[in-house]
Biopython code that builds the backbone (N, CA, C, O; Angstrom):
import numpy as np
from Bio.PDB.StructureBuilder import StructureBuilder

atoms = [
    (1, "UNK", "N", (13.405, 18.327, 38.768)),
    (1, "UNK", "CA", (12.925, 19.604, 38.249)),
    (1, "UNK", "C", (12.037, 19.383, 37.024)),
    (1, "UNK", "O", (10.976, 19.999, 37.120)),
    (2, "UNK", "N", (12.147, 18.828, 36.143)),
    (2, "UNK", "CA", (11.797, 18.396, 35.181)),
    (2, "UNK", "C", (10.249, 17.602, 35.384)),
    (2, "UNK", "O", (9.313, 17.855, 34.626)),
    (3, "UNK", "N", (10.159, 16.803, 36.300)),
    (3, "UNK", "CA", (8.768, 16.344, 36.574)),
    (3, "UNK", "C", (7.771, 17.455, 37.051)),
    (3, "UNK", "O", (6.581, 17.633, 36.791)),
    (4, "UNK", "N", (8.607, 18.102, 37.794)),
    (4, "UNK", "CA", (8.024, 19.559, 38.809)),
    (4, "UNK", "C", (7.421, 20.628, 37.767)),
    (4, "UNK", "O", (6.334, 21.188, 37.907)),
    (5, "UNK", "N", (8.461, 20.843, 36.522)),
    (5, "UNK", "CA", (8.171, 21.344, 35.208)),
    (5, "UNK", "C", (6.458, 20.714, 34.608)),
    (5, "UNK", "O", (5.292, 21.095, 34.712)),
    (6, "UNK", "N", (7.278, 19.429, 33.893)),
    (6, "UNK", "CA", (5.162, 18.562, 33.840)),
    (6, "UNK", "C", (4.600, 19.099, 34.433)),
    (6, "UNK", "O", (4.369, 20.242, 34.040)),
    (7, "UNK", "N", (4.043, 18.700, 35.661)),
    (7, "UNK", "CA", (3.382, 18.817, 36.343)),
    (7, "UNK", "C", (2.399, 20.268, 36.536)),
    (7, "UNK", "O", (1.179, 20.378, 36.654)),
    (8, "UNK", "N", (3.427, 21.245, 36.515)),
    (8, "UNK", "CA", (2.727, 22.437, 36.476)),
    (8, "UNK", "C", (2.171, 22.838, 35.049)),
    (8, "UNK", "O", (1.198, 23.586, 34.951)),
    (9, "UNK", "N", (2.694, 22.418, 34.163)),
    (9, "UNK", "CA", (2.293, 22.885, 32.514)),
    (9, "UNK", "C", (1.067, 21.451, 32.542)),
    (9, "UNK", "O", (0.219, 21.756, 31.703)),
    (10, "UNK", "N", (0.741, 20.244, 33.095)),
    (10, "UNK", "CA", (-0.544, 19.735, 32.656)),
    (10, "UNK", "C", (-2.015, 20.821, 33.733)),
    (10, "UNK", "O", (-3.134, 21.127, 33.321)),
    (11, "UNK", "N", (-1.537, 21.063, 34.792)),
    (11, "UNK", "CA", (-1.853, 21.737, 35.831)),
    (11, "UNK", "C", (-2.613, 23.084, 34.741)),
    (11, "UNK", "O", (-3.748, 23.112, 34.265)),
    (12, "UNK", "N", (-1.550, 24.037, 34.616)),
    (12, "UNK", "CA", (-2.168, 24.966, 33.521)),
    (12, "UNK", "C", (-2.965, 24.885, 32.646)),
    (12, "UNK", "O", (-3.944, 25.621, 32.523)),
    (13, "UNK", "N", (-2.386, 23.196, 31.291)),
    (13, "UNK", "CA", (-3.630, 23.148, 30.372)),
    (13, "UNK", "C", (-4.784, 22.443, 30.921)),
    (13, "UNK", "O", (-5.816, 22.130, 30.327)),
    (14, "UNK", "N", (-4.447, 22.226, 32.205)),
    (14, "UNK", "CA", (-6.237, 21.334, 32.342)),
    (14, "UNK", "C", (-7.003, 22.919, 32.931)),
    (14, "UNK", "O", (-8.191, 23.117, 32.678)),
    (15, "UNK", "N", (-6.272, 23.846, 33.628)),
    (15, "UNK", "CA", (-6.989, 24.998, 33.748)),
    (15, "UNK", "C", (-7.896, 25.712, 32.852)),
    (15, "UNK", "O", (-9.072, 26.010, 33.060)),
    (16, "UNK", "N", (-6.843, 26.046, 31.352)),
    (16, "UNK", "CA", (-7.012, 26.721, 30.333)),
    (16, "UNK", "C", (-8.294, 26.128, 29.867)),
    (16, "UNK", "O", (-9.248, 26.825, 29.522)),
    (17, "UNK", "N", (-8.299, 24.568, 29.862)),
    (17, "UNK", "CA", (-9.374, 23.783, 29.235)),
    (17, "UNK", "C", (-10.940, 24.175, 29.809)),
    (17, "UNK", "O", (-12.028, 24.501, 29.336)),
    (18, "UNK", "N", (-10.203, 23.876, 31.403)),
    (18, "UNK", "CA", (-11.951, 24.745, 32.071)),
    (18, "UNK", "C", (-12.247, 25.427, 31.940)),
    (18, "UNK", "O", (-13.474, 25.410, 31.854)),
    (19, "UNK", "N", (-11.568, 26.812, 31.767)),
    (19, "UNK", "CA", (-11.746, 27.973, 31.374)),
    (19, "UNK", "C", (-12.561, 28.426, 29.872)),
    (19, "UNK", "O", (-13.407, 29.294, 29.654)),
    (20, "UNK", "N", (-11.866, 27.381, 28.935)),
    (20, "UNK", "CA", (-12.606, 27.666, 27.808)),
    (20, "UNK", "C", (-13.841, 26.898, 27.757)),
    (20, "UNK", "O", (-14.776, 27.134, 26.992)),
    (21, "UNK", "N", (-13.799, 26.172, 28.425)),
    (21, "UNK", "CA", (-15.338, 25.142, 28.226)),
    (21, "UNK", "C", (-16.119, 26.068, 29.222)),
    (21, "UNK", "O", (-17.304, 26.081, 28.891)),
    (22, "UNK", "N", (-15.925, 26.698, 30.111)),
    (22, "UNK", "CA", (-16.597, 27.907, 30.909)),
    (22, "UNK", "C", (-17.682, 29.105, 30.299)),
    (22, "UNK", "O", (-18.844, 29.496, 30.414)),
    (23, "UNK", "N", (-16.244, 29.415, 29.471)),
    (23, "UNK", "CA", (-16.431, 30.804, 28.283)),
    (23, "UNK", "C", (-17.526, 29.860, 27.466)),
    (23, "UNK", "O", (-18.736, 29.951, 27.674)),
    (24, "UNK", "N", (-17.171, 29.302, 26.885)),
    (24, "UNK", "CA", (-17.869, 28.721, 25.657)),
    (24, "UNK", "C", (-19.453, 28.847, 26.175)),
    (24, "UNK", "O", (-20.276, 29.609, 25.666)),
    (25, "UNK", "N", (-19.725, 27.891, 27.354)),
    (25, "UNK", "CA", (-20.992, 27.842, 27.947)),
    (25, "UNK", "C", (-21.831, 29.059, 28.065)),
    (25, "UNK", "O", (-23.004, 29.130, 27.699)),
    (26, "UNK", "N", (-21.082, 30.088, 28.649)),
    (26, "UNK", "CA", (-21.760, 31.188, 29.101)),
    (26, "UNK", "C", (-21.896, 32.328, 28.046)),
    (26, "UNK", "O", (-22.538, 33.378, 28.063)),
    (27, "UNK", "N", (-20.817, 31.586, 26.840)),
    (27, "UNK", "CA", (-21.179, 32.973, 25.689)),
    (27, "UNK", "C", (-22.993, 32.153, 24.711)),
    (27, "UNK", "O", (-24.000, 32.777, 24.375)),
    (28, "UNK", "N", (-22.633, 30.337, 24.526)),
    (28, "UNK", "CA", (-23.994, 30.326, 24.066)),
    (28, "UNK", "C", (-25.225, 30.688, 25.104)),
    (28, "UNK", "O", (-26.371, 30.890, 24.701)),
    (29, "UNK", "N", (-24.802, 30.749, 26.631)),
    (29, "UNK", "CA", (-26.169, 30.917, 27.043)),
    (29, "UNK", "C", (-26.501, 32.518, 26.505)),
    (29, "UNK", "O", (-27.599, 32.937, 26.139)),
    (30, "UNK", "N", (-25.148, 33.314, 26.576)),
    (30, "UNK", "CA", (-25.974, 34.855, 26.431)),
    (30, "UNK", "C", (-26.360, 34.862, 24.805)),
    (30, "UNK", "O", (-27.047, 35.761, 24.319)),
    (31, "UNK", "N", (-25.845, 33.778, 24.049)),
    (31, "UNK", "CA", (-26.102, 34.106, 22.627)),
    (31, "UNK", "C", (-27.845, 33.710, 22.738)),
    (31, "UNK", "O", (-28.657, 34.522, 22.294)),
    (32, "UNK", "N", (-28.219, 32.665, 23.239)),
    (32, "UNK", "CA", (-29.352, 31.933, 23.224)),
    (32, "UNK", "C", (-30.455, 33.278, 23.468)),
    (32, "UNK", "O", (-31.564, 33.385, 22.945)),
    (33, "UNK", "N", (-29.926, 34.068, 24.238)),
    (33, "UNK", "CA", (-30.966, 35.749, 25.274)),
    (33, "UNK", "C", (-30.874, 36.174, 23.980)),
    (33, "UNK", "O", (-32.048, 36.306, 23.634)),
    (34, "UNK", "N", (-29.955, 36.555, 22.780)),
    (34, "UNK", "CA", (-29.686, 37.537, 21.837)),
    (34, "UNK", "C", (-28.956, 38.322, 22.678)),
    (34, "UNK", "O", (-29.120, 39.408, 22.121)),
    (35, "UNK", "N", (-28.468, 38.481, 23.349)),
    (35, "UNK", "CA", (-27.143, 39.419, 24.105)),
    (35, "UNK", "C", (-26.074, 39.434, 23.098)),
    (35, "UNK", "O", (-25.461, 40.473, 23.347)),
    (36, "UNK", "N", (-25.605, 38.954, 22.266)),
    (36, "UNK", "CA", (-24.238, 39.393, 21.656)),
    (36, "UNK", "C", (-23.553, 40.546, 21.624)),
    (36, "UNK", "O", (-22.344, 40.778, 21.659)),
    (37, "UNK", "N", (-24.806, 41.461, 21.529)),
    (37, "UNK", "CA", (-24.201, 42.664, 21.172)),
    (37, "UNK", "C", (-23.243, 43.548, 22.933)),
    (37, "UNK", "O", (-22.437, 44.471, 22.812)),
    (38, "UNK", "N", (-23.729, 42.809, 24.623)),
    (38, "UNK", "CA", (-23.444, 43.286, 25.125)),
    (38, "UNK", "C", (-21.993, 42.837, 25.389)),
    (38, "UNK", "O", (-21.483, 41.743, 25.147)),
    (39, "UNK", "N", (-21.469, 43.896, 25.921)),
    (39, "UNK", "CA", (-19.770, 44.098, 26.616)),
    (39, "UNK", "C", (-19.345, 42.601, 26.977)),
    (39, "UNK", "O", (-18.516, 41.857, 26.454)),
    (40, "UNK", "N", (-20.183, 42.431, 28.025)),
    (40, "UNK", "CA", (-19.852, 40.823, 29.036)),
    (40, "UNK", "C", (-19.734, 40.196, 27.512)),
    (40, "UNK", "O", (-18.661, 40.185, 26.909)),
    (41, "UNK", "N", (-20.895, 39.703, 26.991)),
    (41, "UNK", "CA", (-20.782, 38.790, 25.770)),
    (41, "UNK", "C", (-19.031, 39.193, 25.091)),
    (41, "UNK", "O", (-18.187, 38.298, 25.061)),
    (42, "UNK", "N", (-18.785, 40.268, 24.719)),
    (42, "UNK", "CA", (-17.963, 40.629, 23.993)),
    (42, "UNK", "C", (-16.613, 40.568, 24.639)),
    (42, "UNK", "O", (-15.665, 40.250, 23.921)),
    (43, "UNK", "N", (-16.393, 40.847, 25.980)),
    (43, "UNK", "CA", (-15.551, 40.214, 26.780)),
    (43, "UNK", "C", (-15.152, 39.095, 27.196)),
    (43, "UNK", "O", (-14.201, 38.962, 27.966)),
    (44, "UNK", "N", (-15.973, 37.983, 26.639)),
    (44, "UNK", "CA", (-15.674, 36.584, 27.116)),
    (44, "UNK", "C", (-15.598, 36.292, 25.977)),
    (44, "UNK", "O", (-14.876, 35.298, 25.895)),
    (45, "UNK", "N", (-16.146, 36.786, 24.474)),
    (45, "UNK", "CA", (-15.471, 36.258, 23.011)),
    (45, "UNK", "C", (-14.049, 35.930, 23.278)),
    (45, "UNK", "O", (-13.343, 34.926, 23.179)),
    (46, "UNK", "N", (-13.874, 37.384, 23.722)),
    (46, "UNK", "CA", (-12.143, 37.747, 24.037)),
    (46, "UNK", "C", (-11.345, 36.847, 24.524)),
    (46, "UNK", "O", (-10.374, 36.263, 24.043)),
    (47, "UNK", "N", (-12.013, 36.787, 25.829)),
    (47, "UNK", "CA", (-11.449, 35.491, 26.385)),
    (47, "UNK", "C", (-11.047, 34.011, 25.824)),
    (47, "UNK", "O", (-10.068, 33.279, 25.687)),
    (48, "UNK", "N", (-12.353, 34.055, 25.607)),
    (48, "UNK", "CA", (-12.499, 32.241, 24.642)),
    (48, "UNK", "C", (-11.242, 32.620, 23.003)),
    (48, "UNK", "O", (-10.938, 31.624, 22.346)),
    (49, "UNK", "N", (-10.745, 33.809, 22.603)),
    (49, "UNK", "CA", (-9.862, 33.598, 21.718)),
    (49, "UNK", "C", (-8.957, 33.537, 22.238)),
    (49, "UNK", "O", (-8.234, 32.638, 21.809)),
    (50, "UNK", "N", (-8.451, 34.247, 23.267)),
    (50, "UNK", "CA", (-7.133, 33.801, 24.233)),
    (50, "UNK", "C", (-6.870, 32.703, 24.556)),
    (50, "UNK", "O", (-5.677, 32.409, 24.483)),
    (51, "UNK", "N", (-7.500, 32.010, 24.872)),
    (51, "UNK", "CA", (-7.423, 30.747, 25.236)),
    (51, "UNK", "C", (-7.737, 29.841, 24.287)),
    (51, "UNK", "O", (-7.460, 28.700, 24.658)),
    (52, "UNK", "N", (-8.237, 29.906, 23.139)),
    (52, "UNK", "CA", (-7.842, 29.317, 21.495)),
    (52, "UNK", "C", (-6.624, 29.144, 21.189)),
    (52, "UNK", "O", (-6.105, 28.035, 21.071)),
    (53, "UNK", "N", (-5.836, 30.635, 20.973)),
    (53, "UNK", "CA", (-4.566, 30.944, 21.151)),
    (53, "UNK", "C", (-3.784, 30.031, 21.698)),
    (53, "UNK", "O", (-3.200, 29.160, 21.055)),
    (54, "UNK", "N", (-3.730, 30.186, 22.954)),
    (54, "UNK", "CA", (-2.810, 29.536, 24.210)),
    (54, "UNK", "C", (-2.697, 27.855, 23.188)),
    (54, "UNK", "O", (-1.724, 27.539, 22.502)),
    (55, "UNK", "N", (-4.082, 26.949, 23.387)),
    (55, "UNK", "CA", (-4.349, 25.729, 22.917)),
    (55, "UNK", "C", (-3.670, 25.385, 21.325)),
    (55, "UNK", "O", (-2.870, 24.510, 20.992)),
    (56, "UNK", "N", (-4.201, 26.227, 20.693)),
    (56, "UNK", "CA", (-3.548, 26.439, 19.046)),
    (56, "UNK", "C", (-1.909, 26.399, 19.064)),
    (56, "UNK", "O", (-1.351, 25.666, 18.247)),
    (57, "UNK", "N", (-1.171, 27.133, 19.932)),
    (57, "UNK", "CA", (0.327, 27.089, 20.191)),
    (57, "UNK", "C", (0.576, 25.904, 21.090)),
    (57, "UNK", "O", (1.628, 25.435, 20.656)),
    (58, "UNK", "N", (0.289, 25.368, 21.828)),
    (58, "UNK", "CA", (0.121, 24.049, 22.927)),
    (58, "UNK", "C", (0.426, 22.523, 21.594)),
    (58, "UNK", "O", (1.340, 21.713, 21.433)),
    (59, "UNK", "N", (-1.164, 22.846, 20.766)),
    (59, "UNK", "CA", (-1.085, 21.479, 19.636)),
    (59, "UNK", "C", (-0.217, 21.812, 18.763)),
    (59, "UNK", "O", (0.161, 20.791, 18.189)),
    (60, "UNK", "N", (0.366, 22.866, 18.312)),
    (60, "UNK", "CA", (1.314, 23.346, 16.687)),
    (60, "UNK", "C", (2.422, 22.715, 17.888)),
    (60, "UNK", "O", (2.761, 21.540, 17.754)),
    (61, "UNK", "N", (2.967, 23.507, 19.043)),
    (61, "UNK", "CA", (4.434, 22.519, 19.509)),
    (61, "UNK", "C", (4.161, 21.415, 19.830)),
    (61, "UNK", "O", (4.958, 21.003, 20.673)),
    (62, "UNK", "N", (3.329, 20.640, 19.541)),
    (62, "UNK", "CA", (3.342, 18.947, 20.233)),
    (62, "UNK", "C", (3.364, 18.887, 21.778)),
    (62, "UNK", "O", (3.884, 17.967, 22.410)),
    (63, "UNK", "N", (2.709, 20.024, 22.356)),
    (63, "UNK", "CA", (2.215, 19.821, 24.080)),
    (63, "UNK", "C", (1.192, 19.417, 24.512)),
    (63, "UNK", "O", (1.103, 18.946, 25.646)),
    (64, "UNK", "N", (-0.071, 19.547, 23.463)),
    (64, "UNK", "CA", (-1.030, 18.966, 23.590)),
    (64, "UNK", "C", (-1.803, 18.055, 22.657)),
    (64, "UNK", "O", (-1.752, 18.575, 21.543)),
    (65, "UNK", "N", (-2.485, 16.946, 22.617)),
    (65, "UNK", "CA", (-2.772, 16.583, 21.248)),
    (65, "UNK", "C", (-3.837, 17.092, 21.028)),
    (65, "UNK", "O", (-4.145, 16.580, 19.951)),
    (66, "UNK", "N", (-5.167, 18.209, 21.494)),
    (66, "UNK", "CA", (-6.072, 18.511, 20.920)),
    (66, "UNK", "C", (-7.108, 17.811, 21.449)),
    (66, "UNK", "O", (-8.168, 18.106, 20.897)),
    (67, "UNK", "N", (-7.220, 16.917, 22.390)),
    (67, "UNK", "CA", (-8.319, 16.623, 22.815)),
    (67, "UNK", "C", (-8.747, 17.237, 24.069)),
    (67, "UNK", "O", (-8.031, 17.880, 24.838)),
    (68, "UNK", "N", (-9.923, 16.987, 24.189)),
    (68, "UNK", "CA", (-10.732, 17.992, 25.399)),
    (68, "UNK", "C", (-10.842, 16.575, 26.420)),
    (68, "UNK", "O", (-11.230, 15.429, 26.193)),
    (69, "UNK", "N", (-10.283, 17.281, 27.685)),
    (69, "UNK", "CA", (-10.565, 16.431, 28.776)),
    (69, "UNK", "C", (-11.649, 16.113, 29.762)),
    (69, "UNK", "O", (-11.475, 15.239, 30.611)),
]
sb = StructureBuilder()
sb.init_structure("model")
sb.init_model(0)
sb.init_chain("A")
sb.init_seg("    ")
for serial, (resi, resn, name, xyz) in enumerate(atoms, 1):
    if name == "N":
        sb.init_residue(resn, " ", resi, " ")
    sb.init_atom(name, np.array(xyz, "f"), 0.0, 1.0, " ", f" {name:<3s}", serial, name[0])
structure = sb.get_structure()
């Protein structure tokens, strides 16, 4: 159970990781247009802090060390 446990929590943070390297990409491309000010832009800020979040609680308990894969 316990490996089965791993397994799904590296599974998740390698998700979370794509996800934010996703966000990240697509908020500088709309920053690059000057879009900031639209919704989408402002909806994927959102995102990309959620998933700060998630990572920020991951490295403070010693689940992740903070590097990008």
């Amino acid at each position: 159970m316990d490996q089965k446990r791993l397994d799904a929590f590296e599974k998740m943070l390698s998700d979370i990781l794509a996800q934010y390297e996703s966000v990240s990409k697509k908020l500088a491309a709309l920053k690059s247009e000057g879009k900031e000010k639209t919704a989408t832009y402002r909806q994927l800020f959102s995102s990309k802090l959620q998933y700060q979040g998630i990572l920020s609680y991951s490295r403070a308990d010693g689940l992740w060390d903070g590097e990008m894969r």
